[in-house]
Steps between C-alpha positions, in 0.01 A plus 500: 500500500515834269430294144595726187286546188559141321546684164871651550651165531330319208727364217348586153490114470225497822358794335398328232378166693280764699317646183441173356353402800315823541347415130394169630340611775287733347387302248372239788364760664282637182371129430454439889277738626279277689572166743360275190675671263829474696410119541432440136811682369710316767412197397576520188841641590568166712356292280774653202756422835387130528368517776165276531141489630563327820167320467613305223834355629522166728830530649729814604860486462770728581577751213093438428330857419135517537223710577168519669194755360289600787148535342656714226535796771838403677808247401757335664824382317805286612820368440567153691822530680765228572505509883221296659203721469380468906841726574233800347440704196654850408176718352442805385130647525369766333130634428346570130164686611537849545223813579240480270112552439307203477134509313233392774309218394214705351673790357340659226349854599318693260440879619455774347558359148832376585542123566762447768708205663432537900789330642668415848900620548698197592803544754640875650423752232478874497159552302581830369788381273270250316192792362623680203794265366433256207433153603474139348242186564712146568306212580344152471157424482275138423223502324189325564619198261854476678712662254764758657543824380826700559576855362666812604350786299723863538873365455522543150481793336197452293331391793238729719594594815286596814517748778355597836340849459595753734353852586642787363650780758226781380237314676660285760516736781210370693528156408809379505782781594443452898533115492789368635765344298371104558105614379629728210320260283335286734454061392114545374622788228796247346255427254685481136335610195416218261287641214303815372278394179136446516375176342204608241285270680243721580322251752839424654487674858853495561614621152924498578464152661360367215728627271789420667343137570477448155843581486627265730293230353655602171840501568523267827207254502458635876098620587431672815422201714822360424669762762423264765736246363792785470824663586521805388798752593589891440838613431668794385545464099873614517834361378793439712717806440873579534522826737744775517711657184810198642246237472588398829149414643163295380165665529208245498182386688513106688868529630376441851590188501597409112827665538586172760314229302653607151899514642386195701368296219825613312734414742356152516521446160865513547555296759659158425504186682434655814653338839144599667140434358441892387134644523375805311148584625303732315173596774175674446283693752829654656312855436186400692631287780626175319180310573307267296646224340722654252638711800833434732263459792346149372647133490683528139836522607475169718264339223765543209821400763320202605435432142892568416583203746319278425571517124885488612402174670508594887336266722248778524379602839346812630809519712700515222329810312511670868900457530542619122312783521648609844869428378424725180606828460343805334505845380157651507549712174317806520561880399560761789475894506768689325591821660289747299705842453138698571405331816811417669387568833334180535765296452768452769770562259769250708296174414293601188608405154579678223469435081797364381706435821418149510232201567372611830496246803214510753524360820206581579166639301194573660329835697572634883676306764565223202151391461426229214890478440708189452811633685748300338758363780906655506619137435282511147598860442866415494456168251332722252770751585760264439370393140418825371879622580635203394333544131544845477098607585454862565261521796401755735259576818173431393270717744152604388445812700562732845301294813122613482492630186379161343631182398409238244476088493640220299473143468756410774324438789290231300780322389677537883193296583655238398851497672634672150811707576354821315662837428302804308656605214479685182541821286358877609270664294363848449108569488414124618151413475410771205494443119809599455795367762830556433820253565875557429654262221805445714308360765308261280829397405600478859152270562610247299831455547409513863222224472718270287747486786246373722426246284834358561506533908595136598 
């Protein structure tokens, strides 16, 4: 139960698997950095893999690789097993939204001879960490005529950037100083700055707006009532970074949960002729509940298995997609809390995990006396057990936290729903939830070799 640090027993040859995975990963992670994004890139990664748009095949076979885009915000990709697929499906699932702000649907504020993007945060943030930090635009929008429109303006270095003005400490003594930590910057001030130069328009009553209207018309097409017909997201305009003089760690916003789907997507994509129909499922809405239809919590996972058997030529019945999806099995890939060397006295240090000692396995996730946790049963704990020793997985005690101090949720329970055999697990991070969270390389390592063995569970 007392796991080392991974890196003393790595050969130089695993040490050089690990940074060229660590490369890859960043570079998903810089071209990912919303759930669209993540879907587009993805696709085009499968589509390289053969794998094909599951819409446009008529029959399924077994060694058949094929994938299903959710309404271009979540995706679903498969391997068709040998065995008969009603014996149940090994998957993976992972989440690619993460903590964000999100513009409201009228968002441009001019005051004060600033024009300014009022947004909404999206999923458990602290507020203060976003004011004062340069920032980029991602989004989509459709213009009146129907054309879409998608840019990300702040990645590259000739692009602006934006930022959330915050008040400086000479005059924030009665205004801010006595808040507490939650209403430092409180949701209504998140508003970003978007532009500063008057249009000479002298019967123009909101000068900025009209300036910076012109602008987007300009460059975009996009006019002010086209907002309606948008989605628009902040993020922080950083690159993933290597951390630490030994390179040892990655430093980079979105790894909550794109640490799981990347090694996940890249552990199917070397899985061959699998005995067992594999399933990588790549969620959104994890961050705010998974509702909607693009979330865990809808009918997608029983829409695309139902589809899977029929195109494999089942006598289709709703029985049928009942006993498949309760004879599947599943880890519900999400990232836990690494022990953080400042704050260590929230963590009960026995069954919390630590950077580098492994892919943490939680029985359980959730907050006091278990609430909104899967609790994975001892039977499933020793199968996944069993595979991880037998292919050399590093694992450890997954824990989030002491009892009462807090707790967080995953996907599991909505897969459980089903009769899915489901275990949490995936990597630790440092500083989860801000613009910056930080991961160990040997655990990413650890993820996918630990994922990939799944795969293979007969």
């Amino acid at each position: 139960m007392n796991k080392k640090n991974l890196w003393t027993g790595y050969t130089d040859k695993e040490k050089k698997e690990i940074e060229q995975l660590g490369s890859e990963y960043k570079e998903f992670l810089n071209n990912g950095k919303t759930e669209r994004e993540v879907v587009e890139i993805t696709m085009e990664i499968l589509e390289k893999n053969g794998f094909k748009n599951i819409e446009k095949v008529k029959s399924l076979k077994a060694g058949d690789k094929i994938f299903f885009n959710n309404r271009n915000k979540n995706i679903l990709m498969s391997i068709i097993g040998k065995e008969d697929m009603k014996k149940g499906i090994n998957m993976v699932v992972s989440h690619v939204d993460s903590p964000r702000l999100d513009l409201k649907m009228n968002p441009l504020l001019e005051d004060e001879e600033f024009l300014m993007l009022n947004t909404h945060y999206y999923g458990g943030i602290k507020k203060y960490q976003w004011v004062a930090t340069p920032l980029a635009v991602h989004g989509v929008v459709f213009l009146k005529n129907g054309k879409k429109v998608s840019f990300a303006i702040g990645e590259r270095e000739e692009d602006p950037v934006f930022c959330i003005p915050d008040i400086l400490p000479h005059l924030s003594r009665n205004v801010q100083d006595d808040r507490k930590t939650r209403e430092v910057i409180k949701g209504e001030e998140l508003k970003v700055l978007f532009g500063s130069i008057p249009v000479k328009d002298k019967d123009a009553k909101e000068k900025i707006k009209a300036n910076i209207l012109e602008h987007l018309k300009k460059d975009y097409g996009i006019e002010e009532e086209d907002f309606f017909s948008a989605e628009i997201e902040i993020v922080p305009a950083l690159k993933a970074r290597d951390i630490g003089l030994d390179r040892g760690m990655i430093g980079a916003y979105g790894q909550d949960d794109r640490i799981c789907a990347y090694t996940s997507l890249k552990a199917l994509l070397d899985i061959k002729k699998p005995e067992k129909t594999v399933l990588c499922y790549f969620a959104d809405k994890e961050e705010v509940g998974s509702d909607g239809s693009t979330g865990l919590n809808s009918s997608l996972i029983e829409y695309f298995t139902g589809k899977l058997l029929k195109l494999t030529g089942k006598d289709y019945d709703d029985q049928l997609l009942r006993e498949t999806l309760w004879n599947s099995k599943a880890i519900s890939a999400d990232v836990t809390a690494g022990v953080d060397p400042i704050f260590k006295s929230v963590h009960d240090m026995n069954n919390s995990a630590k950077l580098s000692h492994g892919i943490p396995v939680a029985k359980y996730t959730g907050h006091g006396g278990k609430n909104g946790s899967n609790d994975a049963d001892a039977e499933y704990m020793y199968e996944i057990r069993e595979i991880f020793d037998k292919n050399k997985v590093a694992y450890q005690v997954g824990g989030f936290s002491k009892v009462d101090e807090g707790g967080g949720g995953t996907v599991a329970k909505f897969l459980a729903y089903f009769g899915i055999r489901t275990v949490d697990i995936g990597p630790a991070l440092l500083s989860m939830h801000s613009l910056f969270e930080v991961s160990s390389k040997a655990d990413i390592y650890e993820a996918y070799k630990a994922y990939k063995a799944f795969y293979s569970i007969k």
